[in-house]
Backbone as a chain_set.jsonl record, in Angstrom:
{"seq": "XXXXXXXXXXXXXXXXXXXXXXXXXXXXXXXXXXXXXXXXXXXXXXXXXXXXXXXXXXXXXXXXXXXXXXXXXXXXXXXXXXXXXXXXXXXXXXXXXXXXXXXXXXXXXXXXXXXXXXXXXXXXXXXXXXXXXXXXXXXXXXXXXXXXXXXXXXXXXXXXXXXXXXXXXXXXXXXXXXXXXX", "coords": {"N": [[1.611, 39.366, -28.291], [2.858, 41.703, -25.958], [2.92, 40.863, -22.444], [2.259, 38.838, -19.477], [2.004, 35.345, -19.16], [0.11, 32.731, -17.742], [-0.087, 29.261, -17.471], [-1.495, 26.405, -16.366], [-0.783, 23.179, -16.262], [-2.515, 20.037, -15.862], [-2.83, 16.342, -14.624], [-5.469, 14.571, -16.566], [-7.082, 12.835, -14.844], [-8.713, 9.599, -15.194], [-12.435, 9.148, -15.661], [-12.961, 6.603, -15.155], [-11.398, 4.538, -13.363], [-8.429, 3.224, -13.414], [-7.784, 0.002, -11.515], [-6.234, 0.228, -8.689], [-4.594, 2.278, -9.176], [-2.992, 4.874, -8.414], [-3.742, 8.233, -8.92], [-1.713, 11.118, -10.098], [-1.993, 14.408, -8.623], [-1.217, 16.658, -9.118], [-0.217, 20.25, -10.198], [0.772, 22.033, -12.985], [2.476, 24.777, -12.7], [3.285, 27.6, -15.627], [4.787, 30.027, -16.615], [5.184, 32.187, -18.925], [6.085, 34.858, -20.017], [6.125, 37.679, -21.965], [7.977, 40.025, -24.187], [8.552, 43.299, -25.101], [10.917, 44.621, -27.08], [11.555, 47.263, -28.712], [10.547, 46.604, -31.212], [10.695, 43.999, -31.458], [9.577, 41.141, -30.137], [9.933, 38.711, -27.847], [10.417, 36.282, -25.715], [10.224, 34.725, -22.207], [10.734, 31.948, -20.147], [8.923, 30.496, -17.219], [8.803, 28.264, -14.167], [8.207, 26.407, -11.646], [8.13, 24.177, -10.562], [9.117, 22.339, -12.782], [11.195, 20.742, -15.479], [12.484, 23.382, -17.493], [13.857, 22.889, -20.916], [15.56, 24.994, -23.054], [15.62, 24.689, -26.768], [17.743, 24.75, -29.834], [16.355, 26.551, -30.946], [15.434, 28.818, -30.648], [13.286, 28.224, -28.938], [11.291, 26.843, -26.233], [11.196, 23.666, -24.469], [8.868, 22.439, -22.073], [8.719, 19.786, -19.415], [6.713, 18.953, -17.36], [6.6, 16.595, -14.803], [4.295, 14.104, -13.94], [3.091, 11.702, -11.862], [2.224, 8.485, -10.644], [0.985, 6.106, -8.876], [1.079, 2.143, -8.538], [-1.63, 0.932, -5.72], [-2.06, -0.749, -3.102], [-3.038, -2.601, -0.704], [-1.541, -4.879, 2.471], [-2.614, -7.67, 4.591], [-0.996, -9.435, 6.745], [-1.071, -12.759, 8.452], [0.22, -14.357, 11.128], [0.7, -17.113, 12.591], [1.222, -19.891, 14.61], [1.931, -22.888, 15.673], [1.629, -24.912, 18.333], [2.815, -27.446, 21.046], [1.231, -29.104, 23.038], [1.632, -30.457, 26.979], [4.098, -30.542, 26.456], [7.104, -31.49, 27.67], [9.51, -29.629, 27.952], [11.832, -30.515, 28.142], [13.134, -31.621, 25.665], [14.008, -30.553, 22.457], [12.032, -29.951, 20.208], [11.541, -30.343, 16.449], [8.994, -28.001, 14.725], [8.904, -28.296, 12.464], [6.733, -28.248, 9.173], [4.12, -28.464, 9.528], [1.202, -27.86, 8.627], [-1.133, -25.016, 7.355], [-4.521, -23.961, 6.48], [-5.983, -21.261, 5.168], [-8.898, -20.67, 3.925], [-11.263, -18.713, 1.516], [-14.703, -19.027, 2.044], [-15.725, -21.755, -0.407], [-13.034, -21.322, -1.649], [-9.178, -21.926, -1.587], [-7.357, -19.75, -0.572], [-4.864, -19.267, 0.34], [-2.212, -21.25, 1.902], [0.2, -22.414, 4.075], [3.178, -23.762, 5.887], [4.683, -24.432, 8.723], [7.458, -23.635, 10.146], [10.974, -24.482, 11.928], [10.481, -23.337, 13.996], [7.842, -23.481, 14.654], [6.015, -21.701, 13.15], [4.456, -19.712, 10.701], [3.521, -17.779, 8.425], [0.728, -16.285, 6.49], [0.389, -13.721, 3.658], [-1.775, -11.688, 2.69], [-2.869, -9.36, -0.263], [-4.325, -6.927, -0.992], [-6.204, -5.234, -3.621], [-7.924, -2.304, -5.54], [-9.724, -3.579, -6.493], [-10.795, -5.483, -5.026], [-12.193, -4.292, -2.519], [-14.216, -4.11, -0.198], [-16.259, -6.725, 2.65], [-13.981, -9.358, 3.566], [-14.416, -12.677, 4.543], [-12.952, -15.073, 6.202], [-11.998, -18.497, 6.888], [-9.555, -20.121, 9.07], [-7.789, -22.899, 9.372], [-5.747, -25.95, 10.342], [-4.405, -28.373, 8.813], [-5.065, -31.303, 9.066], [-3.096, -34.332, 8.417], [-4.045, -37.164, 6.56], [-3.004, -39.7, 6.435], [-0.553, -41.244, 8.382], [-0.166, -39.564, 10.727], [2.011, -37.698, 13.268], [3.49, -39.591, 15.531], [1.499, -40.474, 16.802], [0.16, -38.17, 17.397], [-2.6, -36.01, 18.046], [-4.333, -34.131, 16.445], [-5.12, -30.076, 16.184], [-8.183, -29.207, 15.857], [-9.26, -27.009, 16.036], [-11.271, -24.093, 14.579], [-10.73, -20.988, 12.786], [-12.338, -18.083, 12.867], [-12.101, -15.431, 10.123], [-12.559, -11.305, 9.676], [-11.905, -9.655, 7.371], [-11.738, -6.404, 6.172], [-11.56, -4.274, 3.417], [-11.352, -1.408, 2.433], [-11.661, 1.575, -0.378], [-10.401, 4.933, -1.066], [-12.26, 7.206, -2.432], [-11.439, 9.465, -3.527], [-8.734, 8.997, -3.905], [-8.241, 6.687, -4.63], [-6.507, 5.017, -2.729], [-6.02, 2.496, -0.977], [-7.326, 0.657, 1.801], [-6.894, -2.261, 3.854], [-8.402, -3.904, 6.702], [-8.121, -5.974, 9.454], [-10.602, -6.527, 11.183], [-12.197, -8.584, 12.902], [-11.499, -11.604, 14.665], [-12.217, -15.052, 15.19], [-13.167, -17.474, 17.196], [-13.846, -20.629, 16.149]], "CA": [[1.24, 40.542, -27.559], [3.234, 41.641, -24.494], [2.374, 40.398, -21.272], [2.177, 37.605, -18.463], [0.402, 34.393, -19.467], [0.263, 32.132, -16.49], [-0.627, 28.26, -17.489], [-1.275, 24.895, -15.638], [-0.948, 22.028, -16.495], [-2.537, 19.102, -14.916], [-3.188, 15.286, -15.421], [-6.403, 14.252, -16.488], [-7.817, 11.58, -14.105], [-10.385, 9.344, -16.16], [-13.679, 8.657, -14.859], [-13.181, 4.684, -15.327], [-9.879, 4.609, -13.298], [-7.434, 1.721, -13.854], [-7.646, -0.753, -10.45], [-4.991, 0.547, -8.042], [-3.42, 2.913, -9.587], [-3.491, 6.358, -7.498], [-2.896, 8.926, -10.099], [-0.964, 12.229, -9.431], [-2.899, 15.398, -8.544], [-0.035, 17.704, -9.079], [-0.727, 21.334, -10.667], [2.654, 22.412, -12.546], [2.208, 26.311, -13.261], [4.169, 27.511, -16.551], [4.392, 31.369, -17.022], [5.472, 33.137, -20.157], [6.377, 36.751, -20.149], [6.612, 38.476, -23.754], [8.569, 41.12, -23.86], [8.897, 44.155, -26.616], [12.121, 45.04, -27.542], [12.045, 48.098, -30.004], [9.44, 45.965, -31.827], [11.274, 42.497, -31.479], [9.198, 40.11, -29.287], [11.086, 38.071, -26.549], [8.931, 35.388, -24.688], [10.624, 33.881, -21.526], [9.469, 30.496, -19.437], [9.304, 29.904, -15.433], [8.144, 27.452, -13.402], [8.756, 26.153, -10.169], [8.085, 22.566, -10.788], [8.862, 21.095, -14.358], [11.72, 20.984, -15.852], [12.363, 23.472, -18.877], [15.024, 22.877, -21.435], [15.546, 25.398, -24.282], [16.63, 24.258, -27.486], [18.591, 25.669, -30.615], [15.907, 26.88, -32.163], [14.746, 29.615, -29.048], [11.691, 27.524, -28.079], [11.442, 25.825, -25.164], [10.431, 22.382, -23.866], [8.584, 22.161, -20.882], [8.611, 19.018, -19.229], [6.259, 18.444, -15.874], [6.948, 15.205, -14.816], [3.271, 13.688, -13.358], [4.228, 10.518, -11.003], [1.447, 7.849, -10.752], [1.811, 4.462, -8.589], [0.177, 1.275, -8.15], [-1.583, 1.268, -4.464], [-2.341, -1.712, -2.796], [-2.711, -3.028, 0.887], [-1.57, -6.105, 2.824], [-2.841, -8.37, 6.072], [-0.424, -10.428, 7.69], [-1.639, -13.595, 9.855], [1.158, -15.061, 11.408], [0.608, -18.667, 12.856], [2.237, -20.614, 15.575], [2.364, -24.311, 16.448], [2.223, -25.028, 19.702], [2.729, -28.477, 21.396], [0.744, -29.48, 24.592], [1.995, -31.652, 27.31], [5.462, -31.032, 25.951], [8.132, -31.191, 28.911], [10.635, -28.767, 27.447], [13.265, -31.093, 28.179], [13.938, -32.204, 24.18], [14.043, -29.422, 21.381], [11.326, -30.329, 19.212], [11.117, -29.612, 15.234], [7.931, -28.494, 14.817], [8.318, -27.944, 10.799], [5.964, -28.9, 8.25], [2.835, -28.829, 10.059], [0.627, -26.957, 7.188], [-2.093, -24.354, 7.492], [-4.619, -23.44, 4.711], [-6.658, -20.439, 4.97], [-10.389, -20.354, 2.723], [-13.079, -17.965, 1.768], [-16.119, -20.166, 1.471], [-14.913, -22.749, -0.882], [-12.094, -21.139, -2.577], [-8.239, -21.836, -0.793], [-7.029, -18.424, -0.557], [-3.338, -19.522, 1.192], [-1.604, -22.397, 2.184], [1.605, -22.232, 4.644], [4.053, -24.631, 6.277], [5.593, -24.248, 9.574], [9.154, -23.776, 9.826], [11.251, -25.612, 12.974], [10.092, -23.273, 15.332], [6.206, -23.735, 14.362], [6.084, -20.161, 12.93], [4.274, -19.864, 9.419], [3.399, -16.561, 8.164], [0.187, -15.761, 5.736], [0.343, -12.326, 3.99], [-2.943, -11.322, 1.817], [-2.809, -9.127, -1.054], [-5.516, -6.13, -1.937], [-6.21, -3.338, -4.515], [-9.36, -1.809, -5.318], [-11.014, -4.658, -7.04], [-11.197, -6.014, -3.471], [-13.289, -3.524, -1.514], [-16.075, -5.126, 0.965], [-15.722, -7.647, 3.564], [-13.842, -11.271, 3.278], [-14.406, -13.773, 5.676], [-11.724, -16.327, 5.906], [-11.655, -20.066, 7.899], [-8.267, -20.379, 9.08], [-7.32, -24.274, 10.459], [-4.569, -26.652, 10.561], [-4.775, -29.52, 7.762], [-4.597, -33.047, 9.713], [-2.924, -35.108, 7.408], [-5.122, -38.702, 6.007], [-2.364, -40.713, 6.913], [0.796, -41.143, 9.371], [-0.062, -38.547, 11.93], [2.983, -37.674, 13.96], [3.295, -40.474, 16.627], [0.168, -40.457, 17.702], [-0.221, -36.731, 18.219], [-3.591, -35.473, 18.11], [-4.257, -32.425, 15.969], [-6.19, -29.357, 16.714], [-9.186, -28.978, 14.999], [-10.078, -25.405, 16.445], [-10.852, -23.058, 13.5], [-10.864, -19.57, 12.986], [-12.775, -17.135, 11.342], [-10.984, -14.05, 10.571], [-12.811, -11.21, 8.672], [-11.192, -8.571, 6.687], [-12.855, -5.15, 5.534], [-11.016, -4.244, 2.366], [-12.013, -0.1, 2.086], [-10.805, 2.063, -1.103], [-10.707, 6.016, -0.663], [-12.629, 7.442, -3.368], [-10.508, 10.54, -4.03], [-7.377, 9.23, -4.336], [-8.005, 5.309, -4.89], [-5.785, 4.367, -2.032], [-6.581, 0.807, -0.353], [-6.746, -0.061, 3.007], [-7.659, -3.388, 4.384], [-7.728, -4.539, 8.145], [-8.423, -7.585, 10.102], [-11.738, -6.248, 11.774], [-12.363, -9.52, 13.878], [-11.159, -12.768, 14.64], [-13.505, -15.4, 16.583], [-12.561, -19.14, 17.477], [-15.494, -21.613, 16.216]], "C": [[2.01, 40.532, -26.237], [2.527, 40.996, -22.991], [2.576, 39.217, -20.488], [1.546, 36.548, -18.89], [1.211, 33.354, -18.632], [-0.555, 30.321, -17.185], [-0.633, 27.15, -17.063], [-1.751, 23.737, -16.467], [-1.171, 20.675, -15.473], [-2.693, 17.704, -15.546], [-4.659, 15.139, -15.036], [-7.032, 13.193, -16.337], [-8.916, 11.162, -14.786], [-11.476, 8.963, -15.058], [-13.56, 7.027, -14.363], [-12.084, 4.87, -14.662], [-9.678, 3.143, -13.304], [-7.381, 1.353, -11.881], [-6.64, -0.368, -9.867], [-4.266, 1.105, -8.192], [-4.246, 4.442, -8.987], [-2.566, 7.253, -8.144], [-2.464, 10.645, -9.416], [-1.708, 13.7, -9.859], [-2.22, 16.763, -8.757], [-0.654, 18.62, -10.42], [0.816, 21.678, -10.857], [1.944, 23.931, -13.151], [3.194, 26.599, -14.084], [3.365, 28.543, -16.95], [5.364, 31.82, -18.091], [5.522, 34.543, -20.336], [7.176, 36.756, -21.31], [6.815, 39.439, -23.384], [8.366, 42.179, -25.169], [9.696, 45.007, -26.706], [11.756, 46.143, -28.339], [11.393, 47.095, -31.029], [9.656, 44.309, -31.621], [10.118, 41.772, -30.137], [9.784, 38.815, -28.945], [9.978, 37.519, -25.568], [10.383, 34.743, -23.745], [9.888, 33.182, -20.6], [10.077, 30.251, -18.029], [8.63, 29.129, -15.181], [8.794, 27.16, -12.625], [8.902, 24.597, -10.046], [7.922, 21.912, -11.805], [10.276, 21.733, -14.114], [11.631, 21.466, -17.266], [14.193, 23.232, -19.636], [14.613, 23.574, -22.619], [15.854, 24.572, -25.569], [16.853, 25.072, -28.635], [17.935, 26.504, -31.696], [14.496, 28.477, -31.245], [13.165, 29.219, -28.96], [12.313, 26.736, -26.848], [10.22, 24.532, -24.697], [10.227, 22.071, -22.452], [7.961, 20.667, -20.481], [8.006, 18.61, -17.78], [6.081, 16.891, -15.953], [5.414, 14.669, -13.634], [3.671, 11.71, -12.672], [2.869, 9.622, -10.258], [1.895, 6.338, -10.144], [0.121, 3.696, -8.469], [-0.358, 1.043, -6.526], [-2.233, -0.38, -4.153], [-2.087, -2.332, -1.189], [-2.134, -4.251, 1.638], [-2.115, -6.741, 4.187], [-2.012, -9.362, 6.034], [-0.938, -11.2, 8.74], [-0.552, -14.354, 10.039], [0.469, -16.22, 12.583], [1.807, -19.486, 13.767], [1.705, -22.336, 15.869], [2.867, -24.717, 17.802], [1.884, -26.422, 20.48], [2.055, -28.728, 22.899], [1.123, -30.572, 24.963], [3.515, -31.433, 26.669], [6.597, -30.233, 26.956], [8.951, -29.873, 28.809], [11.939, -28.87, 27.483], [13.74, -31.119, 26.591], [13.394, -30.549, 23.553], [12.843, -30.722, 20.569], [10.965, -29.519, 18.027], [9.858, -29.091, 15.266], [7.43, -27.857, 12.85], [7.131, -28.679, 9.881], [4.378, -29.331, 8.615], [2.033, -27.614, 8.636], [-0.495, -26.684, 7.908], [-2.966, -23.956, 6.514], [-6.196, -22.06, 5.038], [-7.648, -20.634, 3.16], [-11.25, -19.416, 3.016], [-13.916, -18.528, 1.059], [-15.355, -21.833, 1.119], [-13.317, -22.485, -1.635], [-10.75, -21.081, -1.453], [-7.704, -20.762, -1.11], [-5.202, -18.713, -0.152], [-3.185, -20.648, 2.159], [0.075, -22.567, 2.867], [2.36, -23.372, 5.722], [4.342, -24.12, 7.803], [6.998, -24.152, 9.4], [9.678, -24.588, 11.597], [10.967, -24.866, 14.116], [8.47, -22.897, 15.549], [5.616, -22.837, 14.045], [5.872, -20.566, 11.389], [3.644, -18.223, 9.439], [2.169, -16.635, 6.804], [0.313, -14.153, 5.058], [-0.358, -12.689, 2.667], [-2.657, -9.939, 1.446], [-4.186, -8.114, -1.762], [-5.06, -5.005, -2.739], [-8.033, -3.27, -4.566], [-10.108, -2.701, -5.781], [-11.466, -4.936, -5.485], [-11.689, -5.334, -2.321], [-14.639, -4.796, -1.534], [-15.187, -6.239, 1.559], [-15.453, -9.123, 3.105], [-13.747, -11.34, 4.524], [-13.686, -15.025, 5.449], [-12.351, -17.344, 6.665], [-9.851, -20.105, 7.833], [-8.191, -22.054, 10.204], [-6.132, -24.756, 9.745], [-5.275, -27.595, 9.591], [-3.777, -30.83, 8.669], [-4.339, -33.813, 8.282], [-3.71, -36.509, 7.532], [-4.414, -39.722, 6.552], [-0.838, -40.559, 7.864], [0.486, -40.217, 10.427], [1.222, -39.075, 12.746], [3.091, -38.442, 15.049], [2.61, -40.302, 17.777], [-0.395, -38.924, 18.461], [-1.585, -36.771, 17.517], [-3.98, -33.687, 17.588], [-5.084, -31.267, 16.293], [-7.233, -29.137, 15.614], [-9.873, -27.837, 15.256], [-9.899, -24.967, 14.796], [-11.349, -21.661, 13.744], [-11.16, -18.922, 12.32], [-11.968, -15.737, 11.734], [-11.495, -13.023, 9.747], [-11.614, -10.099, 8.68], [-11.854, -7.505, 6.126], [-11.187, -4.506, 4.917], [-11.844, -2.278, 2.062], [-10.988, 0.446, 0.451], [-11.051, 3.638, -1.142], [-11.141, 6.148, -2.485], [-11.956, 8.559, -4.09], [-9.269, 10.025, -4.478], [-7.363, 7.592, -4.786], [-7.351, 4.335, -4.012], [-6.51, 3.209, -1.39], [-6.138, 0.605, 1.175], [-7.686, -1.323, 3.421], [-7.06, -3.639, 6.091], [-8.44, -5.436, 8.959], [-9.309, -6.55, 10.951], [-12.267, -7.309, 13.32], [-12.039, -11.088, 13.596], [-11.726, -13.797, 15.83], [-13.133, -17.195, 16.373], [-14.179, -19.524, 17.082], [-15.381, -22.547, 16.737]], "O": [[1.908, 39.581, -25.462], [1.312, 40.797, -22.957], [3.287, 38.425, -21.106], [0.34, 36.73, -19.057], [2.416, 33.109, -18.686], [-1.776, 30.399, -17.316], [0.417, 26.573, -17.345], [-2.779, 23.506, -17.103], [-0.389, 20.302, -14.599], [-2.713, 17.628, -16.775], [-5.161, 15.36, -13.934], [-7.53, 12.546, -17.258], [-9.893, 11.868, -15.04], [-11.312, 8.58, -13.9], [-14.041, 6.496, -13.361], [-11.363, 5.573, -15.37], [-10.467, 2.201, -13.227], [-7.034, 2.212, -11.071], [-5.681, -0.605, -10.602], [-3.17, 0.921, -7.662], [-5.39, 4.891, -9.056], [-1.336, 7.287, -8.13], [-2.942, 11.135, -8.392], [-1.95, 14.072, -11.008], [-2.783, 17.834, -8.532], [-1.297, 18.149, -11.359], [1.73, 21.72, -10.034], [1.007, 23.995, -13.947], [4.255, 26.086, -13.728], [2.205, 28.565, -17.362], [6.548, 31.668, -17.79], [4.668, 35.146, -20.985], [8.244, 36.241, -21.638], [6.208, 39.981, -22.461], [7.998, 41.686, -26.236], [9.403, 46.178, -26.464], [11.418, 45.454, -29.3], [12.243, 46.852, -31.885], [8.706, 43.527, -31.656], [10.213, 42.38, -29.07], [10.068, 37.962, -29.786], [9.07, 38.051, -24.928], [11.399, 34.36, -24.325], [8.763, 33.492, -20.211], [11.227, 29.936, -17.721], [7.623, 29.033, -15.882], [9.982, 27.484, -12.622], [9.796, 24.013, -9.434], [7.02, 21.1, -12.013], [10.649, 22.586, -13.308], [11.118, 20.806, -18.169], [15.29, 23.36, -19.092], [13.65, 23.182, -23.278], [16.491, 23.558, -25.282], [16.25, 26.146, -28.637], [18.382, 26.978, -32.741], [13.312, 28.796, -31.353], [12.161, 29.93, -28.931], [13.412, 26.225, -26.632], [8.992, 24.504, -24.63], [11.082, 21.577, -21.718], [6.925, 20.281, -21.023], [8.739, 17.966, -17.029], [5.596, 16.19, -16.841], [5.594, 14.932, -12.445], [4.406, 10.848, -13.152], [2.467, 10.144, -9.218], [2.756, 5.592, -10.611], [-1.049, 4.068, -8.385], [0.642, 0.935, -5.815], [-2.812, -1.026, -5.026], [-0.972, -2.445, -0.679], [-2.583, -5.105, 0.875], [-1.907, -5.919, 5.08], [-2.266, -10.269, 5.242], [-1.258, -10.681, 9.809], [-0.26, -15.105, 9.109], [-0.342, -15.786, 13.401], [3.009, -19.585, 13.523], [0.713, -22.398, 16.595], [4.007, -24.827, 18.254], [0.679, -26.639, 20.604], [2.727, -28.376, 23.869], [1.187, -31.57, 24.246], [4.06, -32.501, 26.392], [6.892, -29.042, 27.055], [8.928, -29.108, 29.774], [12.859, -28.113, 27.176], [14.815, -30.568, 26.353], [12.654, -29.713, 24.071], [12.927, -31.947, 20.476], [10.364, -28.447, 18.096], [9.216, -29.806, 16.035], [6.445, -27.374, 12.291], [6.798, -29.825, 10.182], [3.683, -30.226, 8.132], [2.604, -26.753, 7.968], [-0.983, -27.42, 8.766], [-2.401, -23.529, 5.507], [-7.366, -22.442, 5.03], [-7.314, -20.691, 1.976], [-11.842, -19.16, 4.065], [-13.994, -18.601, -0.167], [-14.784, -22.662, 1.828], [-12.617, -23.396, -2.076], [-10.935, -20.369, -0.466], [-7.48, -20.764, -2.321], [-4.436, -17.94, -0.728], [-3.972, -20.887, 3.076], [1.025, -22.824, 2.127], [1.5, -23.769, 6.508], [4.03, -22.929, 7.836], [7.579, -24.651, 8.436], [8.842, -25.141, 12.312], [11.097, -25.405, 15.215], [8.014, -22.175, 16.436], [4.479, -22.8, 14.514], [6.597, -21.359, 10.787], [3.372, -17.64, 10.489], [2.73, -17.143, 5.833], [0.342, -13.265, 5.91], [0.016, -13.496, 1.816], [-2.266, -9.172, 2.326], [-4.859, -8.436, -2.741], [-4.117, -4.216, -2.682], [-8.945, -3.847, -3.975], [-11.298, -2.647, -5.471], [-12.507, -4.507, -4.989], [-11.582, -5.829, -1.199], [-15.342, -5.591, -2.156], [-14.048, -6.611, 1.276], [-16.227, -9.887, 2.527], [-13.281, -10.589, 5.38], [-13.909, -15.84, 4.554], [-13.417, -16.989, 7.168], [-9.121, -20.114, 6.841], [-8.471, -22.187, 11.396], [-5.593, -24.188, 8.795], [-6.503, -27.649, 9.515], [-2.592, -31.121, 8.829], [-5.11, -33.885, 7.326], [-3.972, -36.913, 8.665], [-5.007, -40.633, 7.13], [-0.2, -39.508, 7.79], [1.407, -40.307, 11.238], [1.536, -40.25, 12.932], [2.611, -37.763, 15.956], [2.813, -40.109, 18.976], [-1.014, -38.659, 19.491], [-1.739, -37.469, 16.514], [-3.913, -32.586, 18.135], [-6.08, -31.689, 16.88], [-6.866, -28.882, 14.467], [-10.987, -27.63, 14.773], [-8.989, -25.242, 14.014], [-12.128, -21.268, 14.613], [-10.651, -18.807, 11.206], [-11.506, -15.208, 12.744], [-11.127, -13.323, 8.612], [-10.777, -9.783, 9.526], [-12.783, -7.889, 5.415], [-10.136, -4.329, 5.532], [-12.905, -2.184, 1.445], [-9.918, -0.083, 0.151], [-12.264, 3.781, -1.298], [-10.652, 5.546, -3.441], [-11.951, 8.516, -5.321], [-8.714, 10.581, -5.427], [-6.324, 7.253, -5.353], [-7.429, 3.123, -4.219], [-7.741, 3.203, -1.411], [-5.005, 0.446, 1.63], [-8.914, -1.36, 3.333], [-5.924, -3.598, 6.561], [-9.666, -5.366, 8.882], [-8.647, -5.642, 11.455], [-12.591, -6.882, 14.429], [-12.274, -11.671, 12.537], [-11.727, -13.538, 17.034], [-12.902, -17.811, 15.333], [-15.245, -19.035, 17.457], [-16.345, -23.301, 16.869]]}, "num_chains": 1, "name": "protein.A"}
């Protein structure tokens, strides 16, 4: 029958969504105007956002391309080593001093120094991980040899994290909320 027919196509977001994946809300519109030739009927296809390709058989294939990613946040705790009492006459390494971040009992991250006492944590969310973690962040005194006779710090640090996930779109944000010397 002659006329306009106007149709969208969208993707259909499931109820259960898949962990981190923030799916694409995009509306492609795909109009059809039939025409009537002297009785012949003549359909042509627009849109603004798909791609169509005819092919040899006068149909056409409309192709909206829907574009879906994985979303996921990070916290960075960067870590320094710092020597007391130290003149600043000599260069001192200060690699290999190790750090180990836990929540509760479980070691969450484990990092090294490098030679200028600089270690870097970076934590890892998606939506499983909504609600608050509470870390312990200290220095691991080694059992045996301590560095000639240095004295390690035993300060530790709690650090929490609030882990949110937007409910519309799934996106993840997490951010270091507070950090408190024990």
């Amino acid at each position: 029958k002659p006329g306009e027919y106007a149709y969208q196509v969208v993707e259909v977001i499931p109820e259960d969504r898949a962990d981190g994946i923030v799916y694409d809300r995009a509306t492609h519109t795909i109009t059809v105007k039939v025409e009537d030739s002297n009785g012949q009927l003549t359909a042509s296809v627009s849109t603004h956002n798909a791609t169509i390709n005819p092919d040899n058989n006068n149909t056409f294939v409309v192709n909206p391309e829907f574009h879906n990613y994985y979303h996921y946040d990070i916290v960075s705790i960067d870590l320094t080593k710092i020597l007391s009492n130290d003149s600043g006459s000599n260069k001192v390494n200060l690699s290999g001093y190790e750090f180990v971040l836990m929540e509760g009992d479980d070691e969450v991250a484990r990092e090294s120094s490098d030679a200028a006492g600089e270690a870097r944590m970076v934590l890892t969310y998606n939506s499983t991980d909504a609600g608050t973690h509470t870390y312990t962040l200290k220095e691991i005194v080694p059992a045996t040899n301590p560095s000639n006779g240095m004295t390690y710090s035993t300060t530790e640090y709690t650090i929490v994290v609030d882990v949110t996930v937007n409910a519309t779109d799934n996106t993840v944000s997490a951010v270091i909320s507070n950090v408190t010397t024990n």
